[in-house]
VODREN-313264 format. One record per atom (N, C-alpha, C, O, CB): residue number from 1; x, z, y; atom name. Coordinates in steps of 0.02 Angstrom, whole numbers, padded with zeros to 5 digits. Atoms other than C-alpha are relative to their C-alpha. Glycine has a CB too. Example, Ala and Ser with C-alpha at 12.3 -4.5 7.8 and 13.67 -1.06 7.14 Angstrom:
{1,{00045,00000,-00059},"N"}
{1,{00615,00390,-00225},"CA"}
{1,{00045,00000,00060},"C"}
{1,{00097,00033,00059},"O"}
{1,{-00050,00062,00001},"CB"}
{2,{-00042,-00003,-00059},"N"}
{2,{00684,00357,-00053},"CA"}
{2,{-00039,00037,00055},"C"}
{2,{-00014,00045,00110},"O"}
{2,{00020,-00071,00023},"CB"}
//
This chain:
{1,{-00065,00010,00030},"N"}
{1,{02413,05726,06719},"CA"}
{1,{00002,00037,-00067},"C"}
{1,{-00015,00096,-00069},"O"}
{1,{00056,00024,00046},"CB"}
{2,{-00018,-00028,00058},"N"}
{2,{02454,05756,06536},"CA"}
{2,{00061,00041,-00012},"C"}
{2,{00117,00016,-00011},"O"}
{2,{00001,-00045,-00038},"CB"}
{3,{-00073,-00041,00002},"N"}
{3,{02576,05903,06509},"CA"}
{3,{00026,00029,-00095},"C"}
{3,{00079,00054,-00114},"O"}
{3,{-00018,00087,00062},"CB"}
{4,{-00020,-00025,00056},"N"}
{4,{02575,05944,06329},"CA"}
{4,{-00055,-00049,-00057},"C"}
{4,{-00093,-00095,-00044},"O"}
{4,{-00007,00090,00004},"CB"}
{5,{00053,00008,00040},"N"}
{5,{02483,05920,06164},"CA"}
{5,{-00035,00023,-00024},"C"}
{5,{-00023,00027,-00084},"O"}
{5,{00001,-00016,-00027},"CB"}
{6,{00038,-00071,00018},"N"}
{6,{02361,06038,06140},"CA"}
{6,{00005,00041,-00066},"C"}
{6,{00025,00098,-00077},"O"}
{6,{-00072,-00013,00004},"CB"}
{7,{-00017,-00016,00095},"N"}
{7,{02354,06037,05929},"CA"}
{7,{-00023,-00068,-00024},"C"}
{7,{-00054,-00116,00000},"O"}
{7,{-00057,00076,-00050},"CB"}
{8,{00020,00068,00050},"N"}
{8,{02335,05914,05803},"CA"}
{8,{-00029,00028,-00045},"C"}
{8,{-00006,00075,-00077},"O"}
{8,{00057,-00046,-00034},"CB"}
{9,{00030,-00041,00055},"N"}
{9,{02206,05949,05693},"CA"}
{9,{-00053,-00043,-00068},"C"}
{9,{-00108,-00071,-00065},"O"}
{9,{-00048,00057,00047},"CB"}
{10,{00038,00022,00052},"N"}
{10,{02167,05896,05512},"CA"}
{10,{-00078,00021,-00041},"C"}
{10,{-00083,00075,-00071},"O"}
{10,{00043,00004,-00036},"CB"}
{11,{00051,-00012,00045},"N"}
{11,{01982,05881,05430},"CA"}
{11,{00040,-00009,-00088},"C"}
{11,{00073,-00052,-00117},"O"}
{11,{-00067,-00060,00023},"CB"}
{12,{00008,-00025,00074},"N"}
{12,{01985,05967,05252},"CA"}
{12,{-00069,-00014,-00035},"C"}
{12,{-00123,-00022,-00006},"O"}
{12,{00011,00078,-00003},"CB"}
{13,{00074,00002,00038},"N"}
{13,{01853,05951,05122},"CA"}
{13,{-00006,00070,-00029},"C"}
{13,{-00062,00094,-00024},"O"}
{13,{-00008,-00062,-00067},"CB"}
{14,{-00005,-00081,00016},"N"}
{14,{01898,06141,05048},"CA"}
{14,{00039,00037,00036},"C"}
{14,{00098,00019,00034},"O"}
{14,{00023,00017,-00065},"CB"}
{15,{-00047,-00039,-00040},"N"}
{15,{01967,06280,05171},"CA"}
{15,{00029,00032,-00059},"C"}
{15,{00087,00012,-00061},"O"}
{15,{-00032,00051,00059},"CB"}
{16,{-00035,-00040,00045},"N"}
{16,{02022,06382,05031},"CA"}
{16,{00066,-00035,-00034},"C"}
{16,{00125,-00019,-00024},"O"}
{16,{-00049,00020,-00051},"CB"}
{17,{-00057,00052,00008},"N"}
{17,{02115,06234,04939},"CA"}
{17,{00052,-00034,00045},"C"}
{17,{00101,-00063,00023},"O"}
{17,{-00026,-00045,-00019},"CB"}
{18,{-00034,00023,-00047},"N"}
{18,{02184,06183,05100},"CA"}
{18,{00037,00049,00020},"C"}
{18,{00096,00034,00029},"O"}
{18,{-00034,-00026,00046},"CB"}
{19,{-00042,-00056,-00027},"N"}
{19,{02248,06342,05157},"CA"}
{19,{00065,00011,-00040},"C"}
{19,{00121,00018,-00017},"O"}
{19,{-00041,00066,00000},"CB"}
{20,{-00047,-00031,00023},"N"}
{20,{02334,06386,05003},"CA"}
{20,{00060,-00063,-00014},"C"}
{20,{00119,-00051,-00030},"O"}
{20,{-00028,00043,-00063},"CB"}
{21,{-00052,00028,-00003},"N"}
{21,{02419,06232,05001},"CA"}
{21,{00058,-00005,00070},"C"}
{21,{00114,-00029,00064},"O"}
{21,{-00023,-00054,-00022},"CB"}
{22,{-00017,00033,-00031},"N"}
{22,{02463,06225,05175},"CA"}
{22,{00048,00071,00011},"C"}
{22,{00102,00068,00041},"O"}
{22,{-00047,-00043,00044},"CB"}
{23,{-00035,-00061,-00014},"N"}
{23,{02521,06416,05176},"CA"}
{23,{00060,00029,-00048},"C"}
{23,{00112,00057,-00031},"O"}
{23,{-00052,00049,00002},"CB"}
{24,{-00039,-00006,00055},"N"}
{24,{02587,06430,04989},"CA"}
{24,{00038,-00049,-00012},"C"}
{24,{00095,-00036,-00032},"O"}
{24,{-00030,00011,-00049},"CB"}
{25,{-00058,00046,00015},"N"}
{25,{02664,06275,04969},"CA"}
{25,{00043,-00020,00067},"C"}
{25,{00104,-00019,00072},"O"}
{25,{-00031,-00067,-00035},"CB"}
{26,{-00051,00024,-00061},"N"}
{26,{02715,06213,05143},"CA"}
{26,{00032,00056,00044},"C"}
{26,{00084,00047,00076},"O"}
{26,{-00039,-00048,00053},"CB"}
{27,{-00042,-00065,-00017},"N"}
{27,{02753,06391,05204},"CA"}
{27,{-00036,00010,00062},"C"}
{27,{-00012,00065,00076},"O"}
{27,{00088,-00007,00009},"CB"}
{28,{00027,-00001,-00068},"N"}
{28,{02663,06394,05364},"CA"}
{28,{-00043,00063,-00021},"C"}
{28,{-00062,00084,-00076},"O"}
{28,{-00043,-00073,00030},"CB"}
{29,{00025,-00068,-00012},"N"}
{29,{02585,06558,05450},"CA"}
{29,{-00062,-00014,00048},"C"}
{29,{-00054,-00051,00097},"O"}
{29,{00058,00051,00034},"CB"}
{30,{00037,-00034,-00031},"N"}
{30,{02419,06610,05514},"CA"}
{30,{-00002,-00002,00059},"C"}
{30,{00023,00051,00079},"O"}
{30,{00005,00044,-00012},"CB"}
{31,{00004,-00044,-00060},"N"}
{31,{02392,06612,05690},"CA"}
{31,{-00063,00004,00040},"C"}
{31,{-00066,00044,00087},"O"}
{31,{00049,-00021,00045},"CB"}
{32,{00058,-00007,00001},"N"}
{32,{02226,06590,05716},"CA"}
{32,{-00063,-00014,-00044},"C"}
{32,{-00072,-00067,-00074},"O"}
{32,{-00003,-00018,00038},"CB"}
{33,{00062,00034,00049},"N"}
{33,{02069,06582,05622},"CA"}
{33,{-00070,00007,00011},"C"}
{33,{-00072,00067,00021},"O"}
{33,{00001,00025,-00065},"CB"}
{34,{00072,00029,-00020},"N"}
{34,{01887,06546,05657},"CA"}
{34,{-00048,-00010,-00059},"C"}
{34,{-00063,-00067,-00077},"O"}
{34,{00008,-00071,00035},"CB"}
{35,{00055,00008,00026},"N"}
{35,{01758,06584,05543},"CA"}
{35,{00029,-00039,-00070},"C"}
{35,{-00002,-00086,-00095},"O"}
{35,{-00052,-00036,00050},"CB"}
{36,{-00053,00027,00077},"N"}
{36,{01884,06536,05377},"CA"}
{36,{-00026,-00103,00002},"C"}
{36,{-00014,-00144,-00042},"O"}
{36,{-00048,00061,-00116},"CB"}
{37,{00003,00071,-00017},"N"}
{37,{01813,06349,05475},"CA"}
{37,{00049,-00043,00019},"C"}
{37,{00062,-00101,00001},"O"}
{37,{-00036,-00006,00043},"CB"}
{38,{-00046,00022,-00051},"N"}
{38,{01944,06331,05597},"CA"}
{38,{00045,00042,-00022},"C"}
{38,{00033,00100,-00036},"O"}
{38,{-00017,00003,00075},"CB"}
{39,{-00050,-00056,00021},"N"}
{39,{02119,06392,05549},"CA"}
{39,{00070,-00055,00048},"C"}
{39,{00082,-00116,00043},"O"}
{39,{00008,00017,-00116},"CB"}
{40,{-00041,00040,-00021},"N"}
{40,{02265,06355,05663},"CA"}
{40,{00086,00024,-00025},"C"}
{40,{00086,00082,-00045},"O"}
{40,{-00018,-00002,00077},"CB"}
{41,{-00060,-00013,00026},"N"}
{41,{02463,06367,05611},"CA"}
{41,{00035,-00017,00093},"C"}
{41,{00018,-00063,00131},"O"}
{41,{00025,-00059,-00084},"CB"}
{42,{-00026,00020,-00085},"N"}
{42,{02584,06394,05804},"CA"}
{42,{00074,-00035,-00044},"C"}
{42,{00111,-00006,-00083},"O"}
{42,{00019,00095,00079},"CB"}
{43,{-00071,00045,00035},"N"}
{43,{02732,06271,05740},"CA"}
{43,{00033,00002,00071},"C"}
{43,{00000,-00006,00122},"O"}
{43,{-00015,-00100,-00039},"CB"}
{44,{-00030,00011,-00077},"N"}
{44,{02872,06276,05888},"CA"}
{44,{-00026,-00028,00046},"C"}
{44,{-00015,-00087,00061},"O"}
{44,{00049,-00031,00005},"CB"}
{45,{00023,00010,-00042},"N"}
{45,{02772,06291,06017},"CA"}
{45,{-00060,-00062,00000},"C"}
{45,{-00081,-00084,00054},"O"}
{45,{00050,-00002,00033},"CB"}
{46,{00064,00037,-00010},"N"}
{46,{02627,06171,05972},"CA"}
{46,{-00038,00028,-00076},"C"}
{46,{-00005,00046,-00125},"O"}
{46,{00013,-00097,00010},"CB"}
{47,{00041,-00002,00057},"N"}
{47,{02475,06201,05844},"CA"}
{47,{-00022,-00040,-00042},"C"}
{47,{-00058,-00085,-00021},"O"}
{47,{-00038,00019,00009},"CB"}
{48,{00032,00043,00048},"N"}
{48,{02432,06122,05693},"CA"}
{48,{-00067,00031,-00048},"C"}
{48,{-00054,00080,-00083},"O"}
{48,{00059,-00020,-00047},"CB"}
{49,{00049,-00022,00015},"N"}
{49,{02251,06151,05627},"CA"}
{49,{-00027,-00050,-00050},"C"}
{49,{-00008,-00108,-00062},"O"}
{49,{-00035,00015,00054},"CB"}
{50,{00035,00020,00053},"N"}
{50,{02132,06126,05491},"CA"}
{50,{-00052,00028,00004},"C"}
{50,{-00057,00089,00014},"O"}
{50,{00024,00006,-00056},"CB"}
{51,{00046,-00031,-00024},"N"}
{51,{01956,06116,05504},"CA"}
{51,{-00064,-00039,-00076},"C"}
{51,{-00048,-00090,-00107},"O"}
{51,{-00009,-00021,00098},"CB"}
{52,{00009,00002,00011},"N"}
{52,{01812,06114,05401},"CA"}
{52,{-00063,-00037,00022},"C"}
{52,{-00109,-00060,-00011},"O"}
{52,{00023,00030,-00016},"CB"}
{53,{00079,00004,-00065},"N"}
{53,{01678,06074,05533},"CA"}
{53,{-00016,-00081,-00005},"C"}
{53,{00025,-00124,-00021},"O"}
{53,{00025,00025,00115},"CB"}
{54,{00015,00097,00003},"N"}
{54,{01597,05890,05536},"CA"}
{54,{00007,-00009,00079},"C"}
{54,{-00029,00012,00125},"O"}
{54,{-00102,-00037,-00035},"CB"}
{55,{-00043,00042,-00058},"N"}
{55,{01702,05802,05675},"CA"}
{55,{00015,-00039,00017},"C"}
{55,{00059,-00046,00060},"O"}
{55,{00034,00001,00012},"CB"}
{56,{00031,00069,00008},"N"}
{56,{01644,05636,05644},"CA"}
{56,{00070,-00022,-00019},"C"}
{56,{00099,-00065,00013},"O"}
{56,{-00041,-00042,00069},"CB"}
{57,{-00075,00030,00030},"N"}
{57,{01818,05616,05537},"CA"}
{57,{00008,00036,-00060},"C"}
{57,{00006,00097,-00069},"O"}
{57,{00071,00015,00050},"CB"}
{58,{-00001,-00006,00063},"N"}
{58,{01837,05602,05363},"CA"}
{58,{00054,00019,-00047},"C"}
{58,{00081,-00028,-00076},"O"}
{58,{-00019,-00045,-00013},"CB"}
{59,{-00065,-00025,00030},"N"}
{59,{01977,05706,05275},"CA"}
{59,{00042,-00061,-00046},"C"}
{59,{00015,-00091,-00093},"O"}
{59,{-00020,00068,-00051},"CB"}
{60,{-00058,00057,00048},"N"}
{60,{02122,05582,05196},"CA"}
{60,{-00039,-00048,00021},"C"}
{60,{-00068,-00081,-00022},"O"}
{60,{00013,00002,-00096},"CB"}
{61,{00019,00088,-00020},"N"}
{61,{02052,05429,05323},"CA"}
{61,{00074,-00016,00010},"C"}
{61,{00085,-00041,00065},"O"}
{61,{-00058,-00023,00084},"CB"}
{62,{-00055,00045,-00057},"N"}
{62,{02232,05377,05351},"CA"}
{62,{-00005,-00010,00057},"C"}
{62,{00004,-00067,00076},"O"}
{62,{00011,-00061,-00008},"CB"}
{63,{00010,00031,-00087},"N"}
{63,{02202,05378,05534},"CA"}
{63,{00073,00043,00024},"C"}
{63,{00125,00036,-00007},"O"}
{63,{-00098,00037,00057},"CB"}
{64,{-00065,-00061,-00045},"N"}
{64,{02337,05505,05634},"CA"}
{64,{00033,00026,-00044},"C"}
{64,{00005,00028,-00099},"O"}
{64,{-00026,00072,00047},"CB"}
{65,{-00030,-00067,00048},"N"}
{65,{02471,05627,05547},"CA"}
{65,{00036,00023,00036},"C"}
{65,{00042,-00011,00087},"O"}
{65,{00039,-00008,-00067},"CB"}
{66,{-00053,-00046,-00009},"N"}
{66,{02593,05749,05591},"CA"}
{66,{00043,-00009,-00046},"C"}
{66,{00037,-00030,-00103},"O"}
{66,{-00016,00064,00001},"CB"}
{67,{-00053,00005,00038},"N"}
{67,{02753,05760,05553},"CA"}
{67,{00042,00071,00021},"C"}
{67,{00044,00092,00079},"O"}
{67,{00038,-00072,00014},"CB"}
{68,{-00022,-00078,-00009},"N"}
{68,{02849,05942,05530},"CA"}
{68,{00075,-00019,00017},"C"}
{68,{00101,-00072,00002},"O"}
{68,{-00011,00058,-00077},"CB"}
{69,{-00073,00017,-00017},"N"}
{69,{03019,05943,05590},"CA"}
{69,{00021,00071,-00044},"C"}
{69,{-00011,00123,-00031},"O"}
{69,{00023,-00007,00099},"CB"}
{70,{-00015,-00056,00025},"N"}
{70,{03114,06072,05466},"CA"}
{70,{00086,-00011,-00002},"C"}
{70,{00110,-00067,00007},"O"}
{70,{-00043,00013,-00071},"CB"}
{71,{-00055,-00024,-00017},"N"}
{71,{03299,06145,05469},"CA"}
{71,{00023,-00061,-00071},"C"}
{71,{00044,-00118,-00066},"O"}
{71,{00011,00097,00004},"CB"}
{72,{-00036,00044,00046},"N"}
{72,{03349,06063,05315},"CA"}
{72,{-00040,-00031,-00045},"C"}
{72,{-00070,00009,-00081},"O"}
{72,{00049,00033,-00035},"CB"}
{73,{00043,00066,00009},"N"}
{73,{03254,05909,05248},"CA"}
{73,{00037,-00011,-00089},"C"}
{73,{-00002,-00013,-00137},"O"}
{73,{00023,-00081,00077},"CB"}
{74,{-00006,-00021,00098},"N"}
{74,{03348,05915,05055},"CA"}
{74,{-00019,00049,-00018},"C"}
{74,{-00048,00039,-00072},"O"}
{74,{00067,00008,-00038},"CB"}
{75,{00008,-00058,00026},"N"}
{75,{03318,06075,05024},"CA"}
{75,{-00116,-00004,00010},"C"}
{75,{-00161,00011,-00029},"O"}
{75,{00063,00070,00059},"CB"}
{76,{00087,-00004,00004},"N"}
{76,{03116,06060,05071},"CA"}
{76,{-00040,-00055,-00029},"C"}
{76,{-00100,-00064,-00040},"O"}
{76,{-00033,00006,00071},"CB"}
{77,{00049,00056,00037},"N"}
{77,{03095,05908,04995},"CA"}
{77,{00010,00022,-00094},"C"}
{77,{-00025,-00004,-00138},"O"}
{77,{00038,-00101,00024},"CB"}
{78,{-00005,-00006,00053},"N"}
{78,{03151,05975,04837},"CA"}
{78,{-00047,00069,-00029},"C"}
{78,{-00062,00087,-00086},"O"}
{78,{00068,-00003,-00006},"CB"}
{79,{00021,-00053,00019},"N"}
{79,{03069,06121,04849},"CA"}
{79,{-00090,-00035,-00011},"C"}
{79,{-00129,-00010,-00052},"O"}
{79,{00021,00066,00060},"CB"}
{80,{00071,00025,00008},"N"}
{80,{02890,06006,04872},"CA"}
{80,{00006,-00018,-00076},"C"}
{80,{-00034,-00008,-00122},"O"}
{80,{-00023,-00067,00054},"CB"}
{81,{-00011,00054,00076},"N"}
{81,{02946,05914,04721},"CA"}
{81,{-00014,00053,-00065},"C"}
{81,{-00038,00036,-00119},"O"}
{81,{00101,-00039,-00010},"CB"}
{82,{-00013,-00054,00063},"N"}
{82,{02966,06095,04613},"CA"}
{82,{-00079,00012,00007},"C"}
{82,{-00112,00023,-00044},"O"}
{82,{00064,00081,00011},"CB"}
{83,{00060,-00023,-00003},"N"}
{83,{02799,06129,04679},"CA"}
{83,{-00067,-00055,-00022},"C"}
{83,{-00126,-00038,-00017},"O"}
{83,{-00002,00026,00070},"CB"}
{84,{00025,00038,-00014},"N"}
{84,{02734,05955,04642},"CA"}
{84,{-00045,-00027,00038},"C"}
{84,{-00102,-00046,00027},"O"}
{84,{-00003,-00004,-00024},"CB"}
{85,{00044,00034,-00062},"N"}
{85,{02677,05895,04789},"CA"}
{85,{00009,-00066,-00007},"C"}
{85,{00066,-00087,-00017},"O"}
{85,{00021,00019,00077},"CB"}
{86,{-00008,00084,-00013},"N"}
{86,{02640,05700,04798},"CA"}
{86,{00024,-00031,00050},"C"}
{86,{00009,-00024,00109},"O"}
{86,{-00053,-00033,00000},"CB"}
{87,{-00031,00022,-00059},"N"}
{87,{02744,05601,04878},"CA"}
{87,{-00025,-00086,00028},"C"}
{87,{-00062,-00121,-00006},"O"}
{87,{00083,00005,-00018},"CB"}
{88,{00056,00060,-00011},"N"}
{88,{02681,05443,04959},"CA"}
{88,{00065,-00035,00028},"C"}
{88,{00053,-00095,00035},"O"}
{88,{-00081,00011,00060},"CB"}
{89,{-00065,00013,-00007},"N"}
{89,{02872,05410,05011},"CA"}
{89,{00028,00034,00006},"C"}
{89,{00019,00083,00043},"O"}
{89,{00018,-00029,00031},"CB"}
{90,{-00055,-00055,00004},"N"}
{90,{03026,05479,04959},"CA"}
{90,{00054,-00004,00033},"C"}
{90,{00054,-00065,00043},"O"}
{90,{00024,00009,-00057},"CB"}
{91,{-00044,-00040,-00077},"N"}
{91,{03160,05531,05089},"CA"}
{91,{00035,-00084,00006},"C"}
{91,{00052,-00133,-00027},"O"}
{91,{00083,00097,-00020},"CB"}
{92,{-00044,00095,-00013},"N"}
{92,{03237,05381,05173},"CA"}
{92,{00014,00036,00062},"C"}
{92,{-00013,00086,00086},"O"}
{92,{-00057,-00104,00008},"CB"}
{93,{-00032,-00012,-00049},"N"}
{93,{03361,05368,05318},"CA"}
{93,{-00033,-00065,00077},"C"}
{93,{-00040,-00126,00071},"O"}
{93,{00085,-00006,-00032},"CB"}
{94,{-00010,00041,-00079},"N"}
{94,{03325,05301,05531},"CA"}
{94,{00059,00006,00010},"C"}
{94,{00097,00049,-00012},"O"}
{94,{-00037,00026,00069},"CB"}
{95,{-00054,-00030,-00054},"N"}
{95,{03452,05277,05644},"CA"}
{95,{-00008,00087,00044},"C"}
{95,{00039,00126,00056},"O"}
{95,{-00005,-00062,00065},"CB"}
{96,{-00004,-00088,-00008},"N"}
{96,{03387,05461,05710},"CA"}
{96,{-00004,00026,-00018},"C"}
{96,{00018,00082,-00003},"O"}
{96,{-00017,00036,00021},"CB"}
{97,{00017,-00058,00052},"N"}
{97,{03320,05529,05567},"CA"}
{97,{-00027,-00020,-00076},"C"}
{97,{-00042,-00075,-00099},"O"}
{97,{-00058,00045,00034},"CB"}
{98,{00032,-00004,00060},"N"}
{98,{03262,05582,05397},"CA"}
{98,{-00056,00024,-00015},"C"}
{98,{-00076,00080,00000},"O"}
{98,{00028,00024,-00033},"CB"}
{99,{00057,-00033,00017},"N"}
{99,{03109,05582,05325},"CA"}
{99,{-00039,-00024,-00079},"C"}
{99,{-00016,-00066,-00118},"O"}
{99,{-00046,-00013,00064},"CB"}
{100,{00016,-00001,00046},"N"}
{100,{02992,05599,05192},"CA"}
{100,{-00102,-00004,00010},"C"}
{100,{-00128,00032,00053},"O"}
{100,{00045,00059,-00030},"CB"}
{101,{00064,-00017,-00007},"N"}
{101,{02795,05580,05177},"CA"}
{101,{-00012,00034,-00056},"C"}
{101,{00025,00024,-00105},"O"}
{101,{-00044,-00051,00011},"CB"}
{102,{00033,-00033,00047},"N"}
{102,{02696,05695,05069},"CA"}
{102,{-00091,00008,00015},"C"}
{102,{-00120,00004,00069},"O"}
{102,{00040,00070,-00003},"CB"}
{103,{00081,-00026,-00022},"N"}
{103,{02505,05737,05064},"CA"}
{103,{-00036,00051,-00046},"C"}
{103,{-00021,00074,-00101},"O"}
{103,{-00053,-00064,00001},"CB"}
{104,{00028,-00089,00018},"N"}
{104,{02389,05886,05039},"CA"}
{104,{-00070,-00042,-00064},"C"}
{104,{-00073,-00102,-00079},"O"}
{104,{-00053,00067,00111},"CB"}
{105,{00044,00027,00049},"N"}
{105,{02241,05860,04908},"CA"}
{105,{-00046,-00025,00038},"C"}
{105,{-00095,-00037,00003},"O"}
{105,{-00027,00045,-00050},"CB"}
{106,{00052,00059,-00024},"N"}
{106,{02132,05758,05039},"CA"}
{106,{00045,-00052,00004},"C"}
{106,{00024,-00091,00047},"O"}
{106,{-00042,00010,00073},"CB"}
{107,{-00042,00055,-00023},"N"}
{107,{02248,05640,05052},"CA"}
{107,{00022,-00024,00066},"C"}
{107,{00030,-00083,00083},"O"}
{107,{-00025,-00045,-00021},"CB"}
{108,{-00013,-00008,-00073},"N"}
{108,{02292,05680,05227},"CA"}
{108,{00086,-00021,-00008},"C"}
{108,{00110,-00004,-00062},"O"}
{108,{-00022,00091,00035},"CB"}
{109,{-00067,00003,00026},"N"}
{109,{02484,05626,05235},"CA"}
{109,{00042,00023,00063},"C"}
{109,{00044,00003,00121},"O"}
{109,{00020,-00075,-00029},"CB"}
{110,{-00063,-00048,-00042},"N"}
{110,{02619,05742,05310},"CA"}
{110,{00074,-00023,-00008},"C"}
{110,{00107,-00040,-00058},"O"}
{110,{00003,00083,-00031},"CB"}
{111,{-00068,00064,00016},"N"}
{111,{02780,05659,05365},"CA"}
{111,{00049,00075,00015},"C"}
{111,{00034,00114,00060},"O"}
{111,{00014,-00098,00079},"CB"}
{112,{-00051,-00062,-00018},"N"}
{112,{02930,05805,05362},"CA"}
{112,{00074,-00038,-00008},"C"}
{112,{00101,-00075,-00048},"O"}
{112,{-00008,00076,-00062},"CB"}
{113,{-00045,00030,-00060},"N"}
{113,{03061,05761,05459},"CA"}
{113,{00047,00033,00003},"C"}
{113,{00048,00091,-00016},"O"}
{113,{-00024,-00004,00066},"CB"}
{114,{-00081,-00040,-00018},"N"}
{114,{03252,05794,05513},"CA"}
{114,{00019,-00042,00053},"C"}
{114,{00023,-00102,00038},"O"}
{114,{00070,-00002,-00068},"CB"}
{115,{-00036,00029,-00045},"N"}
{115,{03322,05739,05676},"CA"}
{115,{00053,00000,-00016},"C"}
{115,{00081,00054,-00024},"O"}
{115,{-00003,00018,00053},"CB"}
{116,{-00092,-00006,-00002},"N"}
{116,{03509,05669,05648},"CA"}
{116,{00012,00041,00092},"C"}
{116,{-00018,00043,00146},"O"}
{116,{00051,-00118,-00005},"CB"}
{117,{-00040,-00030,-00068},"N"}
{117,{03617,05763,05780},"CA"}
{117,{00043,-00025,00038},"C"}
{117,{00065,00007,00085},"O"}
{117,{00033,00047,-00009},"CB"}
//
């Protein structure tokens, strides 16, 4: 039986370039790291990782993404925008929610998100 999701974890082509975007611009913390290979971020209660390692998956294949769920969805999209981050779509409304895609310099694409209430 499946009880959780363990982590979701993106191939990088530079840990360094990847980090500082994913720490300096998207704000995320540290919570594990592995040989500056493996670096994981604990997001409410699940992990999001970035790996350097050959994992028979090619950084920015469009295959899988994550999507961040954050407190307030204007305020962080504007703040990507000051930081120029690329947007691959700009904020649009669901019936449950708001969101926005962005992506890191592999072209990995990060969807950040707002549940309506």
């Amino acid at each position: 039986m499946i009880t959780a999701i363990a982590f979701t974890v993106y191939p990088v082509s530079n840990m360094e370039r990847a980090r500082a975007f994913y720490e300096h611009v998207l704000g995320l913390h540290v919570s594990y790291n592995y040989q500056d290979v493996w670096v994981e971020y604990e997001i409410g209660g699940s992990t999001f990782a970035i790996t350097t390692t050959e994992m028979g998956h090619t950084p920015g294949a469009k295959g899988a993404l994550v999507a961040f769920e954050v407190s307030d969805i204007e305020a962080f999209v504007h703040k990507m925008k000051e930081r120029a981050v690329s947007f691959v779509t700009e904020l649009f409304d669901t019936p449950v929610c708001r969101m926005a895609v962005i992506e890191d310099q592999d072209g990995n694409h990060i969807t950040i998100h707002k549940r309506k209430s």
